[in-house]
LUMPA-254339 format. One record per residue (C-alpha): x, y negated, z; residue in three letters. Coordinates in pm, whole numbers, plus 50000, padded with zeros to 5 digits. Last residue first. Example, Ala and Ser with C-alpha at 12.3 -4.5 7.8 and 13.67 -1.06 7.14 Angstrom:
! residues 2
PT      c1      c2      c3     r
PT   51367   50106   50714   Ser
PT   51230   50450   50780   Ala
***
This chain:
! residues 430
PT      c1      c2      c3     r
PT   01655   96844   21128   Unk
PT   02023   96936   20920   Unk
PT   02094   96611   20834   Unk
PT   01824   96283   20818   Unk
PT   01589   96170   20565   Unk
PT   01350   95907   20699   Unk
PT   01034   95744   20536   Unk
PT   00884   95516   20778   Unk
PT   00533   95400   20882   Unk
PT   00686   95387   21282   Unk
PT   00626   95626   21572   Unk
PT   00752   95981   21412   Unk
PT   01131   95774   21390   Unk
PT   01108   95821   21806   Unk
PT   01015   96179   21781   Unk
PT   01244   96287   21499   Unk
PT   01552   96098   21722   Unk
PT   01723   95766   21564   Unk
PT   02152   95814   21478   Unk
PT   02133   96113   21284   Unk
PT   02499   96057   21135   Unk
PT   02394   96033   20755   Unk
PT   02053   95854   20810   Unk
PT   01901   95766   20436   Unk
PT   01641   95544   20534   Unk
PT   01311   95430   20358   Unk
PT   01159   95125   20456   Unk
PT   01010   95007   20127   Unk
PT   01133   94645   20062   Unk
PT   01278   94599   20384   Unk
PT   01278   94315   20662   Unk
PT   00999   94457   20888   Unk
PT   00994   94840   20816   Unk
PT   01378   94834   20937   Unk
PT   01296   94565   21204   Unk
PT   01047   94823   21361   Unk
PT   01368   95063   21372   Unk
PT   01522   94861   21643   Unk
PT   01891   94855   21596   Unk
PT   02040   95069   21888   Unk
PT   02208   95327   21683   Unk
PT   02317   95051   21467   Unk
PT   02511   94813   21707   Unk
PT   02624   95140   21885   Unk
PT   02828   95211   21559   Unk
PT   02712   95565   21379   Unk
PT   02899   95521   21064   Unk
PT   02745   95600   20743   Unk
PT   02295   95486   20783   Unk
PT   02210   95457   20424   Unk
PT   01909   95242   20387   Unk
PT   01675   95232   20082   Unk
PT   01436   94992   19871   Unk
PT   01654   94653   20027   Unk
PT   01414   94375   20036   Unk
PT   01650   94193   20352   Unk
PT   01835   94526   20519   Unk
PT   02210   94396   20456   Unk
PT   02075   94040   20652   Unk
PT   01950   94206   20941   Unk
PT   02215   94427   20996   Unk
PT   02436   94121   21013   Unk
PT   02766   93949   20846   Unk
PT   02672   94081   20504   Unk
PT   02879   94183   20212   Unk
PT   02775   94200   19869   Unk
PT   02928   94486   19642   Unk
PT   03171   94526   19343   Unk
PT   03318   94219   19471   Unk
PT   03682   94418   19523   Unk
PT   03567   94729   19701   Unk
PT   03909   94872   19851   Unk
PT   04038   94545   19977   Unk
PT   03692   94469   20066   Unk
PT   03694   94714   20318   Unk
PT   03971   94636   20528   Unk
PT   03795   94290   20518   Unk
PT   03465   94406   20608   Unk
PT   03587   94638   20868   Unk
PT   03446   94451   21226   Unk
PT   03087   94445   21286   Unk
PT   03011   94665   20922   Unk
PT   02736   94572   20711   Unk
PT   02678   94648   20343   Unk
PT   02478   94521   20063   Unk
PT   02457   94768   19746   Unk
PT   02318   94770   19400   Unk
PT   02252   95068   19288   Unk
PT   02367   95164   18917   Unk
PT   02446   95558   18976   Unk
PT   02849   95499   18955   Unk
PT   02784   95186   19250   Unk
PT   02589   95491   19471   Unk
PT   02936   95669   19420   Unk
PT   03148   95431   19478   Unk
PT   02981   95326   19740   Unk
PT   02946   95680   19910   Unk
PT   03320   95732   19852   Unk
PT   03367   95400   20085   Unk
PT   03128   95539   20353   Unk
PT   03286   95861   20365   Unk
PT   03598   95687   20480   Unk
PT   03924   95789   20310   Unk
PT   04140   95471   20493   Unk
PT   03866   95272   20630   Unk
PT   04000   95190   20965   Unk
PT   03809   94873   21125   Unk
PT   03800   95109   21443   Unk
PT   03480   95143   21726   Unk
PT   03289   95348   21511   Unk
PT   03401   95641   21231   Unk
PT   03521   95579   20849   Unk
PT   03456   95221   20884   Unk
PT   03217   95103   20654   Unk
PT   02899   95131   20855   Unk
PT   02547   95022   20745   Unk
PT   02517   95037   20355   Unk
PT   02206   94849   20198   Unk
PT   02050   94957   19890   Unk
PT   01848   94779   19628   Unk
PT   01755   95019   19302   Unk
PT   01897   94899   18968   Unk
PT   01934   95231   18845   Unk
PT   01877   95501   19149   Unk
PT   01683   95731   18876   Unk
PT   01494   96024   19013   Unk
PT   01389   95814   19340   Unk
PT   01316   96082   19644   Unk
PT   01519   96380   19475   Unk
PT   01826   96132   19386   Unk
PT   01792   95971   19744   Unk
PT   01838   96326   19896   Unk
PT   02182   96352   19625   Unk
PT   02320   96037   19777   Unk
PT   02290   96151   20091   Unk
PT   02460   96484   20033   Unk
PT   02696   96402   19854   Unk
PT   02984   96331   20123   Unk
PT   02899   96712   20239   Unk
PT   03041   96848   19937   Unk
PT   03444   96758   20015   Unk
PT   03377   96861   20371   Unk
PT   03239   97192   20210   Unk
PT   03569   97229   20000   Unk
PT   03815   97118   20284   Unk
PT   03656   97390   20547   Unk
PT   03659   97640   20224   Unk
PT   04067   97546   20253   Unk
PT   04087   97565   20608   Unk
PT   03973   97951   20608   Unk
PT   04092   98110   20313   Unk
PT   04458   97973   20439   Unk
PT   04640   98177   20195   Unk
PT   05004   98217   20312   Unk
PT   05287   98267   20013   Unk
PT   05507   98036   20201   Unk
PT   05485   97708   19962   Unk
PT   05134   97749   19983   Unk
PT   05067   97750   20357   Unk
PT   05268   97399   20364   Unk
PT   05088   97251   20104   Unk
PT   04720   97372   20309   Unk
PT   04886   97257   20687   Unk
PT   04975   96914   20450   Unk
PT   04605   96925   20327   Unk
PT   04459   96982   20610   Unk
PT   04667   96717   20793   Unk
PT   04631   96419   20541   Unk
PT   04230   96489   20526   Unk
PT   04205   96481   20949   Unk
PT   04418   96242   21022   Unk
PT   04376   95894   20825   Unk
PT   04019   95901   20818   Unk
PT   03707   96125   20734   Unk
PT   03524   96379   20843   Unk
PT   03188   96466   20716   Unk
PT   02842   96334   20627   Unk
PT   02651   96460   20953   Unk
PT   02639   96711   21158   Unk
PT   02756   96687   21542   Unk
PT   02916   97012   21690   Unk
PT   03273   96794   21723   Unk
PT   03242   96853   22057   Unk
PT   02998   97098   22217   Unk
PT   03248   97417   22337   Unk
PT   03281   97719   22207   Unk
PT   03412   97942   22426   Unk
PT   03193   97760   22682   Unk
PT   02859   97865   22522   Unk
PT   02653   97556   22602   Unk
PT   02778   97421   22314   Unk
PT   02603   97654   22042   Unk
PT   02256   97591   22207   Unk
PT   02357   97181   22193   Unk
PT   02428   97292   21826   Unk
PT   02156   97448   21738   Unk
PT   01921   97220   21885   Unk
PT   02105   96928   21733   Unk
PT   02030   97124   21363   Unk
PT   01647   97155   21420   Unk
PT   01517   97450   21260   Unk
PT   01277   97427   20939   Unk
PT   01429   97701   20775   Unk
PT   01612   97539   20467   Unk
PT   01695   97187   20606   Unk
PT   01894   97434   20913   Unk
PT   02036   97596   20657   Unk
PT   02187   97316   20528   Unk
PT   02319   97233   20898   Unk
PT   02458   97555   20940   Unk
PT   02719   97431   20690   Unk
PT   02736   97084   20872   Unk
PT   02788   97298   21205   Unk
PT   03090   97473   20991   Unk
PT   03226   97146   20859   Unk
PT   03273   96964   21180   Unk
PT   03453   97316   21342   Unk
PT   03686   97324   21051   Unk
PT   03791   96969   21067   Unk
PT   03849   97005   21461   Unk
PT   04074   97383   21367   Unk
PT   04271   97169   21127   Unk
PT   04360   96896   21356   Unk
PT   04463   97117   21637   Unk
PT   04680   97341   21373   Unk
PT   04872   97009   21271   Unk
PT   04943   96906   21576   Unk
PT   05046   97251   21733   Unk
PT   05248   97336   21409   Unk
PT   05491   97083   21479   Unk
PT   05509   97174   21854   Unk
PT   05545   97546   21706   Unk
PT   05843   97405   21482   Unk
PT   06041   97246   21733   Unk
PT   06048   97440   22019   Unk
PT   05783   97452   22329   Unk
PT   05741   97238   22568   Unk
PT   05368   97219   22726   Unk
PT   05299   96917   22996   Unk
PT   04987   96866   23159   Unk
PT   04903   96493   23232   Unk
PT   04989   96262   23524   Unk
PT   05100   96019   23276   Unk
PT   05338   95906   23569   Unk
PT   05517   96203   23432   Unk
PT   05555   96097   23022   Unk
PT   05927   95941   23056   Unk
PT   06039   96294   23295   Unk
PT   05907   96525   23013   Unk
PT   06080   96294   22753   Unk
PT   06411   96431   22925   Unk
PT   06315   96753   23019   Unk
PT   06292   96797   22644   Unk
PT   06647   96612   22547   Unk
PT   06809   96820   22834   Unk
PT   06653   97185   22729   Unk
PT   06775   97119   22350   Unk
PT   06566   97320   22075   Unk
PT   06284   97086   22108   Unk
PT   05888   97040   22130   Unk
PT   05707   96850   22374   Unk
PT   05364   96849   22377   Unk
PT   05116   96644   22653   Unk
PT   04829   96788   22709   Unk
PT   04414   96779   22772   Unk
PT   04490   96322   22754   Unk
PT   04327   96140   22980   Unk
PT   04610   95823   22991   Unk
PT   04659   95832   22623   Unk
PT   04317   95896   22466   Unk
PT   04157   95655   22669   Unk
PT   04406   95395   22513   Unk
PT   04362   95558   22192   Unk
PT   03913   95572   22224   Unk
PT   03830   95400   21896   Unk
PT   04134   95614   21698   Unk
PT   04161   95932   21852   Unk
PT   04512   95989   21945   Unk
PT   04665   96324   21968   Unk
PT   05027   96218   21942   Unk
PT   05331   96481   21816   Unk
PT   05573   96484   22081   Unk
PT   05883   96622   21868   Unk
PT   06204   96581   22008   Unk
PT   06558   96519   21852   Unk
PT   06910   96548   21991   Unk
PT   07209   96313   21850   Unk
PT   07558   96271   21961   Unk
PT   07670   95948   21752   Unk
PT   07923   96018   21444   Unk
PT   07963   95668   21430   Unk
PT   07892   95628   21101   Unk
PT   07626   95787   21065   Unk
PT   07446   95878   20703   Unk
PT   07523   96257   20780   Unk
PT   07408   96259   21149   Unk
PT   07070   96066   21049   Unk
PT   06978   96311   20766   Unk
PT   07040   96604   21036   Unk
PT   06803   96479   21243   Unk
PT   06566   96405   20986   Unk
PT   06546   96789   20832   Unk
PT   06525   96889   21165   Unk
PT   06241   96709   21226   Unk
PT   06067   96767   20912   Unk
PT   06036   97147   20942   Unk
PT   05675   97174   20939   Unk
PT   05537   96859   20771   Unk
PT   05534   96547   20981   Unk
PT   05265   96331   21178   Unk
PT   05472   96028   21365   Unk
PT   05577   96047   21710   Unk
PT   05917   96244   21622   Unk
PT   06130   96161   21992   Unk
PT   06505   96101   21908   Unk
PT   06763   96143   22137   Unk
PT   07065   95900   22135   Unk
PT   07446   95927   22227   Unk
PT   07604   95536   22171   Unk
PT   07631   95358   21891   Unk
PT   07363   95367   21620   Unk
PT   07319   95130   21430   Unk
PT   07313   95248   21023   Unk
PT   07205   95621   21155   Unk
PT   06853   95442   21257   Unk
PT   06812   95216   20929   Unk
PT   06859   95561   20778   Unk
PT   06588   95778   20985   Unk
PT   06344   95456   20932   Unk
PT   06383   95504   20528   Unk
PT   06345   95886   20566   Unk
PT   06020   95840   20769   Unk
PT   05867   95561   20547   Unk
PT   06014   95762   20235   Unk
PT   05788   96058   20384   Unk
PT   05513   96061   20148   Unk
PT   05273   96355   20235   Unk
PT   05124   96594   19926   Unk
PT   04798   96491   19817   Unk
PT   04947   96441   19436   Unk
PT   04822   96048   19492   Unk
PT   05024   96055   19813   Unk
PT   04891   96112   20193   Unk
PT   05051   95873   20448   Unk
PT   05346   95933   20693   Unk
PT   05300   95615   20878   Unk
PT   05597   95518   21111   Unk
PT   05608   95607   21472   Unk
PT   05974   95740   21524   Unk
PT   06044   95688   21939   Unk
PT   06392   95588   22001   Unk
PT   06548   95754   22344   Unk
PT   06875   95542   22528   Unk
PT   06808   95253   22340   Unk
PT   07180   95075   22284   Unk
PT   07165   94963   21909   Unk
PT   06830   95032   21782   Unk
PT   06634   94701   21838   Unk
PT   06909   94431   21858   Unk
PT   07061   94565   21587   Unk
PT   06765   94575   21368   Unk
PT   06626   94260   21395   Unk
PT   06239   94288   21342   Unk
PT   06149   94223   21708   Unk
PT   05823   94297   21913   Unk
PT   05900   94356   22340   Unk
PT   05677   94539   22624   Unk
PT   05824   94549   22985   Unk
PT   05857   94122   22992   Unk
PT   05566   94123   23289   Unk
PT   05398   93890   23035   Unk
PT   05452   94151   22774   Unk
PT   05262   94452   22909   Unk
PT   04961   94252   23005   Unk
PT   04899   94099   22688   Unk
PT   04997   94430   22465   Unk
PT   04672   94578   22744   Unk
PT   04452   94297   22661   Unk
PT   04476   94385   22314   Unk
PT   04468   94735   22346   Unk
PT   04091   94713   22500   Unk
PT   03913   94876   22206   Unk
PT   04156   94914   21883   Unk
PT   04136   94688   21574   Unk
PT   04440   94617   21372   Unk
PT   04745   94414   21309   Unk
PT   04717   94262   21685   Unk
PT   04759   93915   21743   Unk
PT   04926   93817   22075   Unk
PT   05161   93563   21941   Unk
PT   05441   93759   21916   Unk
PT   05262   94029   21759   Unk
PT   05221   93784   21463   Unk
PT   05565   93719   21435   Unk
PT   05603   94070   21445   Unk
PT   05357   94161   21164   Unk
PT   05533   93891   20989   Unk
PT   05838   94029   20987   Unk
PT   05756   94381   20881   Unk
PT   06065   94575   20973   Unk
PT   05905   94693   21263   Unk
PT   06033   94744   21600   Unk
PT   05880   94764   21929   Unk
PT   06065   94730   22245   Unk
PT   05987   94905   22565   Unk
PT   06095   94900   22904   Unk
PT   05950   95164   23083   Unk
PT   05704   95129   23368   Unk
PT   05350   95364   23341   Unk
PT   05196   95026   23137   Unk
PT   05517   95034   22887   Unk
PT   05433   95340   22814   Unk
PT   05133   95240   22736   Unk
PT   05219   94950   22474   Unk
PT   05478   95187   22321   Unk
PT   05223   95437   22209   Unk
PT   04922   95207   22106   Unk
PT   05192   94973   21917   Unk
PT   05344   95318   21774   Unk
PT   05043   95509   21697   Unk
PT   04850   95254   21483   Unk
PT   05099   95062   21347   Unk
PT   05409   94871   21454   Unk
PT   05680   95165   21370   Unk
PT   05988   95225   21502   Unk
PT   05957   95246   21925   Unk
PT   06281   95161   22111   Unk
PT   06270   95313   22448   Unk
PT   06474   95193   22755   Unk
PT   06394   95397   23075   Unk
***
């Protein structure tokens, strides 16, 4: 099948590059010229665990394509995936003028009957609001169907994510156009739901929701846990074993954080409100979430009193391991708020320093190793659990700081282990 995928970033290079791998011949198109110039030469925009081998693979064998010209890219596709960002506004509500603006360069070239597949995160109701934006701007008067497969991509496991996948879900009001995109994702191998457009909508958005509010009620349990003297990874491995509840996303810590899980409660939130629904739920899952990025910074305020002037080093930047995505990472609210209190920080993280830095300015030092962060620093704030920190030896913590005292956010060292060295350690919930 020939797919055009719009949209280079996260979702639509991880998206096209595998289908591509199960056989289809895919081009990706961007409008960001350099982006493709740079795909063309093998260099990926962003960091993602194996997918640059696999956009090597895929075009050698000539299935997987990067172009900016739009003719060439959206005149004859048979299906044209929509993968552009949908980010989060400065009101919180989502900005779709990436969607609308790739919906109109669409219309401009079409030519031929097309179905549309909605990759990309939208607000209930957005697909048929884009579908019938593109057959008022064309001029061709094209037949046009539309599909929403709304990905469930984790980022640091995507390629994983895509070939293991619990479901596949395909959402349309038009039998062929579904059966369609079910036939594309078969040599997935992977459950397929349809469903119409709204509920497959809703599906996404709902999933995302329901994660959030799991992370934030095991981190609510967690205070309690501080309170009672119970072990909060007891709890929750007890909690697990119960299989209508499941273990994952059962870990405490400092809270979610990324490009998925904020945007979507908050657009599941919007969308409640405009319908007279009160989501009493999601929204205290939002509020605790919200509180939970504190709650390092407030055990160092009851260890210290004043932080002024205090030496801290920051491991992890990245809102969550194995991606250099920093977009609403607890780590970056963190800094600003150890930076509000007068600390001054040094921070490590193996691949999201620049991302980072683009946030931070020089308002902090950056180091290229553990080591180096940790030099006659007074305190340690473990944020993002990267292998590379879980396995740093915590004799080099009492070795190379000032006073080794660590402020572990994702409870990277067990009790027992820490119990073994002369050093002060705050964790969550234990």
């Amino acid at each position: 099948m020939k797919i055009t995928l719009v949209g280079t970033g996260h979702v639509g290079l991880v998206t096209g590059t595998c289908l591509a791998e199960i056989g289809h011949m895919v081009t990706c198109y961007d409008i960001d010229s350099e982006k493709i110039k740079l795909l063309n030469q093998g260099c990926l925009p962003f960091y993602e665990p194996g997918l640059k081998e696999l956009v090597k693979k895929n075009t050698e064998s000539g299935r997987l394509s990067f172009t900016y010209n739009d003719r060439d890219a959206l005149s004859n596709s048979e299906l044209i995936y929509i993968t552009v960002g949908t980010p989060m506004g400065q009101d919180g509500k989502i900005d779709l003028s990436y969607l609308f603006s790739a919906a109109d360069r669409i219309a401009e070239h079409l030519s031929n009957e097309v179905i549309i597949v909605m990759k990309s995160t939208v607000p209930i109701g957005t697909n048929r609001i884009i579908k019938e934006r593109i057959q008022a701007t064309s001029s061709k008067q094209a037949l046009i169907e539309i599909v929403s497969n709304p990905e469930f991509l984790r980022e640091g496991s995507a390629i994983h994510d895509t070939f293991f996948a619990d479901r596949i879900v395909i959402g349309s009001d038009c039998k062929y156009a579904a059966e369609l995109v079910e036939e594309i994702n078969q040599p997935f191998g992977i459950p397929i739901f349809k469903t119409d457009l709204q509920s497959a909508e809703l599906i996404k958005y709902s999933s995302n929701a329901f994660l959030a509010t799991k992370i934030s009620f095991i981190n609510e349990i967690a205070q309690i846990c501080e309170k009672v003297g119970a072990n909060i990874e007891d709890v929750a491995y007890g909690m697990g074993l119960d299989s209508r509840i499941g273990s994952q996303f059962l870990r405490a810590g400092i809270g979610y954080g990324g490009s998925c899980f904020p945007k979507d409660v908050n657009a599941l939130i919007d969308t409640a409100v405009k319908h007279n629904v009160d989501l009493t739920i999601i929204k205290a899952a939002k509020v605790v979430n919200q509180d939970q990025q504190n709650i390092l910074i407030k055990k160092a305020e009851q260890r210290f009193g004043s932080l002024l002037n205090k030496k801290a080093a920051i491991l992890g930047l990245s809102f969550k391991p194995n991606t250099d995505d920093v977009r609403d990472s607890p780590a970056l609210r963190m800094v600003n708020m150890l930076l509000d209190e007068g600390v001054k920080l040094v921070a490590y993280d193996p691949v999201s320093i620049n991302n980072a830095r683009k946030h931070l300015g020089d308002s902090i030092y950056y180091s290229s190793t553990i080591e180096d962060a940790l030099l006659n620093a007074e305190m340690a704030f473990i944020v993002t659990d990267w292998d590379e920190i879980k396995r740093f030896p915590l004799s080099k913590f009492k070795d190379l700081m000032f006073s080794p005292i660590i402020f572990d956010g994702r409870n990277c060292y067990s009790l027992q282990e820490v119990s073994q060295y002369p050093i002060e350690y705050y964790s969550i919930g234990r």
